[in-house]
C-alpha positions as CSV (number, residue, x, y, z in Angstrom):
1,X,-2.4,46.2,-16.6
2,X,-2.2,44.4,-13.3
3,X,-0.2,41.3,-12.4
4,X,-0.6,39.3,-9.6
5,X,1.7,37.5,-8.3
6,X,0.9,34.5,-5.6
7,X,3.8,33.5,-3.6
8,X,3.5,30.2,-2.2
9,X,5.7,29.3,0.7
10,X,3.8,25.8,2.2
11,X,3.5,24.1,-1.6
12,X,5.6,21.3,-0.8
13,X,5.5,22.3,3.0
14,X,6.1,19.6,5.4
15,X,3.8,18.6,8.3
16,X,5.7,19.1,11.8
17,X,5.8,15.7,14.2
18,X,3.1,17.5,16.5
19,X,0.8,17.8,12.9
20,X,0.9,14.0,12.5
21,X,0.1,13.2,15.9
22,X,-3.0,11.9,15.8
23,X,-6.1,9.0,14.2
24,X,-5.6,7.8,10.7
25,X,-7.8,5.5,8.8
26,X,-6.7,3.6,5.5
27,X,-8.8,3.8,2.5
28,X,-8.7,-0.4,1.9
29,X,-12.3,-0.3,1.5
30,X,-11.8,1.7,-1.8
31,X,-9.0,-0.2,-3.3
32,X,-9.6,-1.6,-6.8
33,X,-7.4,-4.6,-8.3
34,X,-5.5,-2.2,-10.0
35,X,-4.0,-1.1,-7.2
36,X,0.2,-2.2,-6.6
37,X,-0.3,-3.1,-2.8
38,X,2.9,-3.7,-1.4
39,X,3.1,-7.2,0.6
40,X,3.3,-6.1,3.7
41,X,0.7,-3.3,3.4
42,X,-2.8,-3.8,5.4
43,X,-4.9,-5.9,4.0
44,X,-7.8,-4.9,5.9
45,X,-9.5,-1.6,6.6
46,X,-7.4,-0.4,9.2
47,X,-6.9,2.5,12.4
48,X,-3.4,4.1,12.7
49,X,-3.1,5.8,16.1
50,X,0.0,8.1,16.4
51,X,0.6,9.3,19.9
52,X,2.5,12.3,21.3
53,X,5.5,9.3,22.7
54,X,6.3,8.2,19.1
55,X,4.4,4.5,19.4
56,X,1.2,3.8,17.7
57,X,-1.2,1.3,17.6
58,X,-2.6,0.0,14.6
59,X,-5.3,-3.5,14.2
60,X,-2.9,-4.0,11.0
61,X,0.1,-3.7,12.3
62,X,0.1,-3.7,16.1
63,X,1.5,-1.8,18.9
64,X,5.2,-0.2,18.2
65,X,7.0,2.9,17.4
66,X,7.3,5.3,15.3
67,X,10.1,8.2,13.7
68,X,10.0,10.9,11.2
69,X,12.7,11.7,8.8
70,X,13.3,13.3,5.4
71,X,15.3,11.6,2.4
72,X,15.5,13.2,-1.0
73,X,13.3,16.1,-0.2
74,X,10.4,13.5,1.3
75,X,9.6,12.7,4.6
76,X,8.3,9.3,6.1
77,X,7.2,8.0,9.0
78,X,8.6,4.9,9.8
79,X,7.1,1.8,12.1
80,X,9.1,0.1,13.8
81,X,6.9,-3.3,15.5
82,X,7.4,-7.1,16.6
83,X,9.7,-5.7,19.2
84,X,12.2,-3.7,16.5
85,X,12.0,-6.8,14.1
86,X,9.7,-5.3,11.5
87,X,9.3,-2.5,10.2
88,X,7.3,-0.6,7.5
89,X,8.1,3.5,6.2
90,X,4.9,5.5,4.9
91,X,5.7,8.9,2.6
92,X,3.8,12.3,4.0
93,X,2.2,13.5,1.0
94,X,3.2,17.2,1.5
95,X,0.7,19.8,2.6
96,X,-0.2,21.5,-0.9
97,X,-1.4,25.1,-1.4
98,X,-4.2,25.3,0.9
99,X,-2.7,23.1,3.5
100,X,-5.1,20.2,4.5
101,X,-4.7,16.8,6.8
102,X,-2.0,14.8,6.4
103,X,-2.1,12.0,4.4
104,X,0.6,8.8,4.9
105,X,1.1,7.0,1.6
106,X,0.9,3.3,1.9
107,X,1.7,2.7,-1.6
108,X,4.4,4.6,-4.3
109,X,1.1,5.6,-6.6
110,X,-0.5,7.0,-3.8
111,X,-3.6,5.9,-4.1
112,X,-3.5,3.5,-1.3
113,X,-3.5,5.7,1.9
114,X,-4.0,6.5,5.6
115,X,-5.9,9.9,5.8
116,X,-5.9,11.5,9.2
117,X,-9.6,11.8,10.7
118,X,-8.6,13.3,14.3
């Protein structure tokens, strides 16, 4: 008998700052009332731009920057807009087994997301 074993080393991998770079889209369109959409989420189908400088520009949430980091084994990108006054963090969900685009997490489910088109 023959076992195979699969070794997966990017399951929970995390997406580098030069992976998120890049055009996101929200799924708003799709969301159903079911949906827990946090109050300061977009409430409009909405374009994330994440440039190489870490600022973005968003119709939702403006011009502004952005950082990475990692607590508890997650990582977020935060936005920081309204000249530092405001700001809002979105999880990376992580890559999975067969790697994929990165998706930011708008809302804890999930379900409400930016998916990245380019």
């Amino acid at each position: 008998m023959i076992v195979s074993l699969i070794i997966c080393f990017s399951c929970n991998g995390k997406y580098t700052n030069q992976e998120l770079i890049g055009t996101y889209v929200n799924n708003y369109g799709e969301v159903t009332p079911s949906y827990i959409i946090p109050p300061e989420a977009p409430r409009i189908i909405d374009t994330l731009i994440l440039l190489k400088n870490e600022s973005f520009i968003s119709d939702a949430f403006g011009k502004g920057d952005y950082k990475t980091y990692e607590m508890n084994g997650s990582l977020y990108v935060h936005l920081t807009y309204e000249g530092g006054k405001v700001g809002y963090s979105l999880v990376v969900r992580p890559k999975g087994l067969f790697g994929g685009v990165p998706v930011l997490k708008i809302n804890s489910d999930g379900n409400y997301y930016y998916k990245k088109i380019k």
